[in-house]
Each structure stands twice: as structure tokens, then as C-alpha cells.
N, C-alpha and C positions, 0 to 999 in steps of 0.2 A: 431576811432569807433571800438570797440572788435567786434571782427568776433564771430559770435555763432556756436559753433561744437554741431553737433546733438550727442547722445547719444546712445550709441548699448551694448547689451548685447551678450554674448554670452549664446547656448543653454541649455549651464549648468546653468550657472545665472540663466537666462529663467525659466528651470522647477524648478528650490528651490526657488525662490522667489515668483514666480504665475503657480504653480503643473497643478491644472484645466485647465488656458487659456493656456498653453502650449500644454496639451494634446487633447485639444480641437483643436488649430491652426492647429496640425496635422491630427487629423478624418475627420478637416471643412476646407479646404484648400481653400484660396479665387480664382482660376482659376477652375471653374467645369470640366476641363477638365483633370485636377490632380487625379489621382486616391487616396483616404481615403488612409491614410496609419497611423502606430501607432510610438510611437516613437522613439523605436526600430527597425522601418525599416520592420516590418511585418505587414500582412493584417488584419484585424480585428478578420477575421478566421483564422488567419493562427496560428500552434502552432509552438513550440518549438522540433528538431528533440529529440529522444532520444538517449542515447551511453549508452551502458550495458557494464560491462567486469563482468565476474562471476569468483568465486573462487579465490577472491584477496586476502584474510586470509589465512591464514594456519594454524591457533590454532582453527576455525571454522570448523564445520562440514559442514558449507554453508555460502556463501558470496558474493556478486555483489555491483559493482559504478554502478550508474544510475544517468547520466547529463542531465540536459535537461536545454539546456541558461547556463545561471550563478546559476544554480540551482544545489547543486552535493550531493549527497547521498550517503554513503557507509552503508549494512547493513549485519550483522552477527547474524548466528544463532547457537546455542550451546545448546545441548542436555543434559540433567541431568537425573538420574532416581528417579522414587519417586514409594517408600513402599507403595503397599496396604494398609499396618496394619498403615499408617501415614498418610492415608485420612479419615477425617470424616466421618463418614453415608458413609462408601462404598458400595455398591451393586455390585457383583457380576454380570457379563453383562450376559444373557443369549442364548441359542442358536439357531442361526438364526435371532437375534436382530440386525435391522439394523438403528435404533438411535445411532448412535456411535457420532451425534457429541454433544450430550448432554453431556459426558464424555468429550469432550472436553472443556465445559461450566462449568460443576459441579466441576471438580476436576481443573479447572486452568491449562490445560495445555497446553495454548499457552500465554507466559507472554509478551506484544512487553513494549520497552520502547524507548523513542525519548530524545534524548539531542539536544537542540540545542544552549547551554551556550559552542559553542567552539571559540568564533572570527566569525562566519561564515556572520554576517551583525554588522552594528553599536550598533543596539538594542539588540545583544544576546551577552554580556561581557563572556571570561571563570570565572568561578567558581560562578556564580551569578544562584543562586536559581530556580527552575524547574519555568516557565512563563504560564501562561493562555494558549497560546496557544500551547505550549508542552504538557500541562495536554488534549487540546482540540485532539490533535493529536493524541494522545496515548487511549482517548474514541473512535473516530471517527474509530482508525486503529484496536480496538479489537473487537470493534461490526463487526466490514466486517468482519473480519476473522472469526466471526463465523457464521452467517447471510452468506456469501455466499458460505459455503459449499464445500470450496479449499479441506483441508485436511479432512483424513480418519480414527478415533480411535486406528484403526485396526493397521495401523502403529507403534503405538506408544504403543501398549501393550507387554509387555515382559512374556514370558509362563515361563507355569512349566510344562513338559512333562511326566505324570505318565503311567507307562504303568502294570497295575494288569492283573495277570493271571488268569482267572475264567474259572471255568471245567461245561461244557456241560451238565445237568446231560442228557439229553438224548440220546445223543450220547459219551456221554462221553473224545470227545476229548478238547484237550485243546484252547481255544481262546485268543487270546492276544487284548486287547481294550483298545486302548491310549485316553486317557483324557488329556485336558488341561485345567490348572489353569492359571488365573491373575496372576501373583507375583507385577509386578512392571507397570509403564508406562514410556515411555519418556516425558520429561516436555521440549519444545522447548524455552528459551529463545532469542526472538527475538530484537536484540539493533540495531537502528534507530540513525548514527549520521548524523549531518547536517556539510558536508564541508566547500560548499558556499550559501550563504540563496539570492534568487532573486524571491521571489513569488512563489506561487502554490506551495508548502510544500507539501498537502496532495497527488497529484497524485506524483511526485517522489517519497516522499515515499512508497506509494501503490506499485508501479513499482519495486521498489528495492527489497519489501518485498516478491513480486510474483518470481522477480529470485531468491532470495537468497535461495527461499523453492523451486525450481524445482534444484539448484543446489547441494542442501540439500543432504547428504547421512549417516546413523546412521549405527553404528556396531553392529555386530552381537551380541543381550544380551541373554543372558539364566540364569536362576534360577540355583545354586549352594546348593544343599541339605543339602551336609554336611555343608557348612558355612554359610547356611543360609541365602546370600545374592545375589547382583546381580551382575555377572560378565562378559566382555564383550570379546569377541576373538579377535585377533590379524589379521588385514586383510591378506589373503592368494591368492593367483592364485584362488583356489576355493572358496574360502568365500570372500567375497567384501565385503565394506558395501552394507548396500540397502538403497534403494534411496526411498525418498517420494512417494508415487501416488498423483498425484495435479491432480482435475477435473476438465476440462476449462482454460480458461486464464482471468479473471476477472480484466479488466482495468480500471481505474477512467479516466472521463473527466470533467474538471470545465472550467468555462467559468465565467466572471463579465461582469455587465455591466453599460456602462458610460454613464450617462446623459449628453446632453449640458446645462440645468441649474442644479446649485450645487444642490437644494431641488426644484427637480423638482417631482411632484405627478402625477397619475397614468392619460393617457391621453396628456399631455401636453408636446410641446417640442419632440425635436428628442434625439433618444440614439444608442448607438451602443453594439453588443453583441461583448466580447473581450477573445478569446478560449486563456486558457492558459496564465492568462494575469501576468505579473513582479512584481515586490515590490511595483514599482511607481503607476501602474495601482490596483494595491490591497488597496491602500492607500485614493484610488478617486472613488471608487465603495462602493457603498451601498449596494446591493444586488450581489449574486454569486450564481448560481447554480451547482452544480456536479452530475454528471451521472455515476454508475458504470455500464458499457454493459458487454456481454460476446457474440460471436459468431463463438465460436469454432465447433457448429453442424449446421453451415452452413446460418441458422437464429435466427437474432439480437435478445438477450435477456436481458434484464431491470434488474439489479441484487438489484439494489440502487440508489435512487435519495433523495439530501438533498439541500435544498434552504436555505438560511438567507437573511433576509432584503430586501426591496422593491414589487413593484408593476405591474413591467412592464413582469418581464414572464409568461406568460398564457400556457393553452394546446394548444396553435398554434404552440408557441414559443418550446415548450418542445419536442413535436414532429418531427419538424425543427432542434433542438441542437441533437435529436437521432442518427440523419445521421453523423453530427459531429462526437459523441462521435463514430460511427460506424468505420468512416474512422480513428480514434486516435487507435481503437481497431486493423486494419490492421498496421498502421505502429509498433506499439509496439510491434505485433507477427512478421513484419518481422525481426526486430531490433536481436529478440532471436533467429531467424533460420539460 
């Protein structure tokens, strides 16, 4: 008589052959006394720490790695100047004008761009053509940047310093009054590559993008009369560069969340909300939500919030992930200090 050997999988097997019931056996543990846990070994809430290193380039004016899991981001920023007389419809900014960041809207002058065709997961091959969601990344990452009001115009405009001498006539003595002109701007281009790709894209990169621009430092430019053009000085004991002003620390937090049935509609069935969730978990979630918070003057403030798909987060729920996103905001700023 053949003896019958039962059949076992292992947990790799497991999630590539049935993704869902795997990830579920995990959330839905059959001993209630098992604390939910995900498959990675974290809490449903729990995120992923972060690891910053800043000013890892040295051909960059600014640059930081930002890991978080298997997720690794390095981004660089590099400064260009761009001629007045070579922006369309320029306006001269006025004085005491403090819409500076429409100049950064009008004239383009924060260009980010995301690769993620390096090797960094299966589905991103090198040299394979810019993917949906690289194009989705690279929308998502220039709207914050201008929408939450990080950077300052003011930075990025290069003077022309006139200084005419005009005679009193009342008094007759001579006054000296400095004027200054636009000549040029800094144009920031920001490149976004992807090391290693393990989920949640858009907060590491948000993350990378916030250090690389507090690490940020441009030299010193001035308008050259006689040549007409823009010239920059050579760092000195007394001339530095100078570094960004960043207002706030504006962090992303996303969260998905997992139904226990696969097309499960709004009501029915249990789910779970999954902060910061992997490749694998991105892949079984319907809907995500992300929160950009800031609470650098002491009280949490809502910068950006963007939902896709499903049914199940409400204003109870949204209110609830705020806290979340508040305490993702403490660890990020302590990571940088």
C-alpha cells in the first residue's frame, strides 16, 4: 500500500502562487490570540524606518540616499542659469511682490525627473522606456513642489546691481541709489533615481527630494556687464555658497488598504489599513490613500491629501491616518537632525 506524503509549501511558494490568501493568513491568524501581523514581520501600522545620508554626489550642488525597507532612493540636484531675455512673456517681478512662487510655475524652474528603468525590481528593465508610473511620479512630485510652498523665488534670481548717481537738486548733494535688476534665475534640476524598488515610490522619493533641497547650496552668481553674461564666483572662507531657505518639512504618508475578500464593496467584510505598505502589498490593494502633513510650527498641518480607488476610507478613517501621518512626520525630522 503507498504511503501518502502530505504536501507543504514554502512561504515563498505560498505568496507567488495564492498573493491574497497568503497575505491574508498573515492579517487573519487562526489563534485569536496572535497578534495581526503582515508579511514582512510589521504591524499593519507600522512603517518602514528611514536612513538619510545627504551630500553623497559631488558633481551636485545637493544630494541624499533615503532607504526606507528595500526601498532606496538616491536624488541630485544641479543648478543651471536661465537668461531673462530666454523666457517667454517675462514680467519683471515687482517691489515688495511676494507671489514668488508663481515664478517658479511660470518660468519652470524646478524640472524633477524619476528613472526608474535601472534594474531596481523585475518590472523596471535598464534602458526600457520611461513607464506610467515614472511619468505618474514625476506629475505627482512637481505638483507638491509647487502646491506646498518648500522653496522661495527669491533664491533663485541672480541680480544685476546698478548703482546711478543722482544730484539733489535741493540740497544739492550727491545720493547714491542701488537698483536691482533680474538678469537670470536658477533653474533646479532635480533627478530622482530608483536603487531598489520595494513599494511606496512616492514617499521615498518625496523624502529624498526634501533632503537633497535642504542640503542644496548654489554659488554665488552675479551679472557681468561687460560680457553680458552670468558668472559665478569661486567658493572663498568668505563667500560660500548659499544654501536654500526650505519653509517647513513637508512629508508624504501613504497607507493601502487590504480587504479580506478580493472585490469586496463598500460595507462588507473586514479590511485592514496597511501604512507604508511593500511591492507585494501594493499589488493586492485597491485603493491607497496619501497624506502630505507638515508640523514644523508645532500644529499638524494638511498640505495634500490624494486617494485612488475604493471605498472604504471615509472622514473617520482620514482623520485617524492624520495621527499616523503625524507621528511618520516626527520620525522623518528626527532621521535629519
Amino acid at each position: 500500500m503507498a504511503s501518502s506524503n502530505s504536501l507543504t509549501l514554502s512561504s515563498a511558494t505560498f505568496a507567488k502562487l495564492s498573493p491574497h490568501p497568503f497575505l491574508l493568513a498573515n492579517l487573519q491568524p487562526p489563534d485569536p490570540s496572535t497578534p495581526s501581523a503582515r508579511t514582512n514581520g510589521r504591524q499593519p501600522r507600522q512603517a518602514r524606518p528611514y536612513s538619510v545620508n545627504t551630500s553623497s554626489l559631488s558633481h551636485a550642488h545637493g544630494s541624499a540616499v533615503v532607504r526606507s525597507g528595500d526601498t532606496t532612493v538616491i536624488c541630485g540636484v544641479r543648478g543651471e542659469t536661465l537668461l531673462t531675455s530666454q523666457i517667454p512673456n517675462y514680467r519683471a517681478p515687482q517691489v515688495g511682490d511676494t507671489a514668488s512662487h508663481d515664478e517658479l510655475r511660470d518660468y519652470d524652474l524646478l524640472v524633477p525627473n524619476i528613472e526608474l528603468a535601472t534594474g531596481c525590481a523585475p518590472n523596471f528593465l535598464p534602458g526600457a522606456p520611461p513607464t506610467t508610473l515614472a511619468q505618474t511620479l514625476s506629475t505627482r512630485l512637481f505638483s507638491l513642489l509647487h502646491s506646498s510652498k518648500m522653496l522661495d523665488a527669491e533664491d533663485l534670481r541672480i541680480y544685476h546691481d546698478k548703482s546711478e548717481l543722482q544730484v539733489d537738486e535741493e540740497t544739492g548733494e550727491d545720493e547714491e541709489e542701488a537698483k536691482k535688476e533680474v538678469k537670470a534665475y536658477w533653474v533646479l534640476y532635480i533627478d530622482v533615481l530608483f536603487i531598489s524598488f520595494d513599494g511606496n515610490p512616492f514617499d521615498v522619493a518625496w523624502a529624498a527630494i526634501v533632503a537633497a533641497l535642504r542640503d542644496t547650496k548654489l554659488p554665488r552668481a552675479y551679472w557681468d556687464v561687460d560680457r553680458e553674461m552670468v558668472l559665478c564666483s569661486r567658493p572663498t572662507q568668505s563667500e560660500q555658497p548659499i544654501p536654500l531657505s526650505i519653509r517647513g518639512l513637508p512629508v508624504a504618508c501613504t497607507a493601502a488598504v487590504f480587504t479580506a475578500n478580493e472585490r469586496q464593496k463598500k460595507g462588507g467584510g473586514r479590511y485592514w489599513i496597511l501604512v507604508d505598505p511593500d511591492r507585494l502589498e501594493e499589488s493586492l490593494c485597491d485603493e491607497t490613500v496619501t497624506m502630505v502633513v507638515d508640523s514644523t510650527k508645532g500644529e499638524l498641518k494638511i498640505l495634500a491629501i490624494s486617494k485612488k480607488g475604493g471605498t472604504v476610507v471615509g472622514p473617520a478613517l482620514m482623520r485617524e491616518f492624520a495621527k499616523v501621518a503625524e507621528a511618520r512626520w516626527k520620525e522623518f525630522r528626527d532621521v535629519l537632525q
